[in-house]
TIMAR-666350 format. One record per atom (N, C-alpha, C): x negated, y negated, z; residue in one letter; atom name. Coordinates in steps of 0.001 Angstrom, whole numbers, plus 500000, padded with zeros to 6 digits. Each point is the difference from the previous one (the first is absolute). Layout:
% residues N
KOLTI      xx      yy      zz  type  atom
KOLTI       X       Y       Z     A    CA
...
***
This chain:
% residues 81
KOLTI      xx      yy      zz  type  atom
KOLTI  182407  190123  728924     X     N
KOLTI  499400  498999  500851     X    CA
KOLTI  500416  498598  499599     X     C
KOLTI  500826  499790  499287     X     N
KOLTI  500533  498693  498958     X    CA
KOLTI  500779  499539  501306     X     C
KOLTI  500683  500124  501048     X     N
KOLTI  500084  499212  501143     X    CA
KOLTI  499022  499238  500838     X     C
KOLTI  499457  500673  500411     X     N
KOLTI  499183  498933  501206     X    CA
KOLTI  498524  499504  498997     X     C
KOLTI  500163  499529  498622     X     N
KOLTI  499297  499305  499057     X    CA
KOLTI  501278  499224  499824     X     C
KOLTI  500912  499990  499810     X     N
KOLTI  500656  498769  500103     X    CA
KOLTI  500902  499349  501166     X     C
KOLTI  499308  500725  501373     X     N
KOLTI  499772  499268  501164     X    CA
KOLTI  499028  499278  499944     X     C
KOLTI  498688  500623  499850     X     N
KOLTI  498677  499442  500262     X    CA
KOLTI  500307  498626  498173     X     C
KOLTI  500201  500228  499207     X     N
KOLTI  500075  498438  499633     X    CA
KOLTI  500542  499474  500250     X     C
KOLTI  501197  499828  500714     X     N
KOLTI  500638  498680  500538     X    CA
KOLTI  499039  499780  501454     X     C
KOLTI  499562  500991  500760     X     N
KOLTI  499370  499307  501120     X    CA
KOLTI  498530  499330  499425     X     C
KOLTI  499448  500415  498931     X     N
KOLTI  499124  499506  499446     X    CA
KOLTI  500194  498438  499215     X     C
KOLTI  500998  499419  500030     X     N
KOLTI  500595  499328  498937     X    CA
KOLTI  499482  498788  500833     X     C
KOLTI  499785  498687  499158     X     N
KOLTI  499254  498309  500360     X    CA
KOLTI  501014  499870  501324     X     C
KOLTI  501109  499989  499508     X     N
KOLTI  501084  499296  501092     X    CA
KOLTI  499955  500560  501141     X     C
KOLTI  500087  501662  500243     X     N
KOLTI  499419  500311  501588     X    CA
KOLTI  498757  500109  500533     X     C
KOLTI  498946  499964  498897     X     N
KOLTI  498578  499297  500652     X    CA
KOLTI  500038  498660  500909     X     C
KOLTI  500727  499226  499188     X     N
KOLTI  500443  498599  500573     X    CA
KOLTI  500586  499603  501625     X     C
KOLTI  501117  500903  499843     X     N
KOLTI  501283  500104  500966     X    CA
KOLTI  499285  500284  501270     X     C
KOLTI  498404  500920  499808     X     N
KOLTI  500150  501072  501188     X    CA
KOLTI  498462  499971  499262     X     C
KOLTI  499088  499189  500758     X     N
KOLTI  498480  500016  499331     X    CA
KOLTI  499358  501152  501330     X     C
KOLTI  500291  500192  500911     X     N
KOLTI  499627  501014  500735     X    CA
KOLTI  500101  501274  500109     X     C
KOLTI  501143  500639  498997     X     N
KOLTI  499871  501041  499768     X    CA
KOLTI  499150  500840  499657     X     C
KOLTI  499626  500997  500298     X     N
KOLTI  498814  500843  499240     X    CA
KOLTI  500912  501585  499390     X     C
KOLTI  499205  500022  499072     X     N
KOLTI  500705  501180  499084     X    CA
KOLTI  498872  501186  499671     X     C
KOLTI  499863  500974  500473     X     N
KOLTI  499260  501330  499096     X    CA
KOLTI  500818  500369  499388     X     C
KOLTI  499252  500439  498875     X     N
KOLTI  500848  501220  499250     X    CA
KOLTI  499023  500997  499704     X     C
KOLTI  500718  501229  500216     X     N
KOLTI  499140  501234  500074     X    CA
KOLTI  500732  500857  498748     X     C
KOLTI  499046  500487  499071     X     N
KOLTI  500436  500602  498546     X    CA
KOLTI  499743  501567  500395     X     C
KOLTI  500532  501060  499005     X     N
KOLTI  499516  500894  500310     X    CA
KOLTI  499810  500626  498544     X     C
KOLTI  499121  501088  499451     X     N
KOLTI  499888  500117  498386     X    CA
KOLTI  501115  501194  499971     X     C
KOLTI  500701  500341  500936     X     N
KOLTI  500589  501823  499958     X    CA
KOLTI  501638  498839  499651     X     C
KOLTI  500241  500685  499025     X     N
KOLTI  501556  499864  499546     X    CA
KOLTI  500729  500505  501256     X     C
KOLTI  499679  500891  500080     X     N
KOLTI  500977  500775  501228     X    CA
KOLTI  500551  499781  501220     X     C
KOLTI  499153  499084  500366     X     N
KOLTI  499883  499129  501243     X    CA
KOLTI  500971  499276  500785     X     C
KOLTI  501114  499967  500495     X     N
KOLTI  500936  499062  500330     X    CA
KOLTI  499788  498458  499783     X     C
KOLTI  500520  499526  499443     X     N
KOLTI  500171  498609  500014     X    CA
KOLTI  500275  499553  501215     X     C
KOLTI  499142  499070  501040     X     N
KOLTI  501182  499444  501247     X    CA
KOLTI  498948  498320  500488     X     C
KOLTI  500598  499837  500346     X     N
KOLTI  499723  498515  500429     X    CA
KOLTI  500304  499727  501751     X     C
KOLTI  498321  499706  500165     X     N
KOLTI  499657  500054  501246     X    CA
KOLTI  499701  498594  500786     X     C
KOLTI  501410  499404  500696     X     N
KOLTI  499844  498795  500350     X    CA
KOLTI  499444  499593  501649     X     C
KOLTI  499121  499165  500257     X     N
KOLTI  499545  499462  501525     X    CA
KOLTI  500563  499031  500217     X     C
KOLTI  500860  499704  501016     X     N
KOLTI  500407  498434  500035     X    CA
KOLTI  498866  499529  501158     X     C
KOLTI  500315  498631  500095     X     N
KOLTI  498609  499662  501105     X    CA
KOLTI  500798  499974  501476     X     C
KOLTI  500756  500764  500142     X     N
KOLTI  500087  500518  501373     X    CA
KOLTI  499934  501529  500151     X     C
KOLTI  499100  500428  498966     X     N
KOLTI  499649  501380  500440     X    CA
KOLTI  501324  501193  499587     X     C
KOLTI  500741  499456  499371     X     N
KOLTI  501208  501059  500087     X    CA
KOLTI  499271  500390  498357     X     C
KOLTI  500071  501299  499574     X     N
KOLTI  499301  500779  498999     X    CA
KOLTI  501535  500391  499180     X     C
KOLTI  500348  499465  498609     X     N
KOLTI  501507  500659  499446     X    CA
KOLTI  499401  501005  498960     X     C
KOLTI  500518  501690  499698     X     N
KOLTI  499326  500665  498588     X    CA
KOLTI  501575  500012  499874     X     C
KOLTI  499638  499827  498599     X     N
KOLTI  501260  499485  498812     X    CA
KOLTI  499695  501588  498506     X     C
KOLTI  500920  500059  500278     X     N
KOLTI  499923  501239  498807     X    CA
KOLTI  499975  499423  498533     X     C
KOLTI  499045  499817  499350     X     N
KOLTI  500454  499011  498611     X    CA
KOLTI  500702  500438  499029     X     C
KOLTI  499758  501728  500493     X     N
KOLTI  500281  500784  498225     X    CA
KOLTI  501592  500430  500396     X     C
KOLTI  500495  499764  500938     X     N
KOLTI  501653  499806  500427     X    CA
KOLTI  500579  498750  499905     X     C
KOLTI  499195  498581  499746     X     N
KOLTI  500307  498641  500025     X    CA
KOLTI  500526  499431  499083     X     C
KOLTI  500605  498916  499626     X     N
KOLTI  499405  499488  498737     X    CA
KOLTI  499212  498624  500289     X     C
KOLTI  499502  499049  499752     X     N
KOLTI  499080  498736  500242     X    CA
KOLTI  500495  499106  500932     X     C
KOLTI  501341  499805  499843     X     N
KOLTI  500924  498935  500704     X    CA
KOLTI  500474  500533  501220     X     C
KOLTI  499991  501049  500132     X     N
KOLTI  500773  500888  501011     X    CA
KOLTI  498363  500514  501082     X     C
KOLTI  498990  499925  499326     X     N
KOLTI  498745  500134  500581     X    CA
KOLTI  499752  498262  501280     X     C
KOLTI  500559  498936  498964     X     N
KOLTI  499680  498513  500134     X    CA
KOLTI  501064  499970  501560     X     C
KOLTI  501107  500661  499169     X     N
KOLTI  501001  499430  501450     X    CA
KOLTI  499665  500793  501103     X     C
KOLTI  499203  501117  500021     X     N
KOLTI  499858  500344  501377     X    CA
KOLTI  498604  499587  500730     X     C
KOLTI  499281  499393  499111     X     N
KOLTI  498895  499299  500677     X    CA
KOLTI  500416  498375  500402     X     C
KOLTI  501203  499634  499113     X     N
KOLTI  500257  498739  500524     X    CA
KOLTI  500987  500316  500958     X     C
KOLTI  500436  500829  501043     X     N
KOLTI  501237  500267  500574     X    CA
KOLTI  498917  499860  501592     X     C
KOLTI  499240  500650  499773     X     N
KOLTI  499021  499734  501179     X    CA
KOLTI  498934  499068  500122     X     C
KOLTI  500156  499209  498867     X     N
KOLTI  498714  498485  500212     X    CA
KOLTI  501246  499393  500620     X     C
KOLTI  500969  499821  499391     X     N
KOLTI  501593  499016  500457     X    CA
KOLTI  499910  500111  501894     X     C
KOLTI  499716  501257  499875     X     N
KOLTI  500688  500050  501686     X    CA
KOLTI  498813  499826  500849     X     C
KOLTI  498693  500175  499574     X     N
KOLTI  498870  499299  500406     X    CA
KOLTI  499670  498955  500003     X     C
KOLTI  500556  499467  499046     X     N
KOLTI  499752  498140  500198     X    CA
KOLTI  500833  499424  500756     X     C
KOLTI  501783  500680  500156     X     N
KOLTI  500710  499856  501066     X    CA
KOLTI  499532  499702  501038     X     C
KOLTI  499418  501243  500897     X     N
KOLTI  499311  500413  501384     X    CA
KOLTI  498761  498859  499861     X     C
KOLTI  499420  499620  499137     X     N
KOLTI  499278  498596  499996     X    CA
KOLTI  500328  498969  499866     X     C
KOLTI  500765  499485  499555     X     N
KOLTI  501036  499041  500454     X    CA
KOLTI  500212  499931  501278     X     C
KOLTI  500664  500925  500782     X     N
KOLTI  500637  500036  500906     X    CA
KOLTI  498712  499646  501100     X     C
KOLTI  499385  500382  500168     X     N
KOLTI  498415  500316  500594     X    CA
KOLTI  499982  497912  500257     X     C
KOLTI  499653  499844  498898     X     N
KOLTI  499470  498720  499453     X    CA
KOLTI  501124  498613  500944     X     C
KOLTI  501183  500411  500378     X     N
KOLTI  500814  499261  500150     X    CA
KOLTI  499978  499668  501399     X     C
***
């Protein structure tokens, strides 16, 4: 589970509290070792991403949640203009 714990501290970290004060974060633990590791993202347009963690490594978890904020803030941009 040593991946999406070192997802969840960088999204936990001062500087993206800062960046992005609207975010909201659960984290859901489980006590069974056995359990898949995965990381369960909402963006706020409703699109739902499950991320396999225990196939990931942290950075490779980061770039696919930032691959779809990127193209969402795009389409808001664009919106906005």
């Amino acid at each position: 589970m040593r991946h999406p714990q070192m997802f969840l501290s960088r999204v936990f970290s001062k500087e993206n509290a800062a960046a992005n004060p609207q975010c909201k974060i659960d984290v859901v633990t489980t006590n069974y070792a056995k359990d898949p590791a995965t990381v369960d993202v909402k963006f706020k347009d409703g699109k739902e991403v499950h991320i396999d963690g225990g196939e990931l490594h942290g950075d490779d978890i980061i770039a696919q949640v930032e691959k779809y904020s990127k193209k969402l803030s795009q389409q808001e941009d664009l919106k906005s203009q």
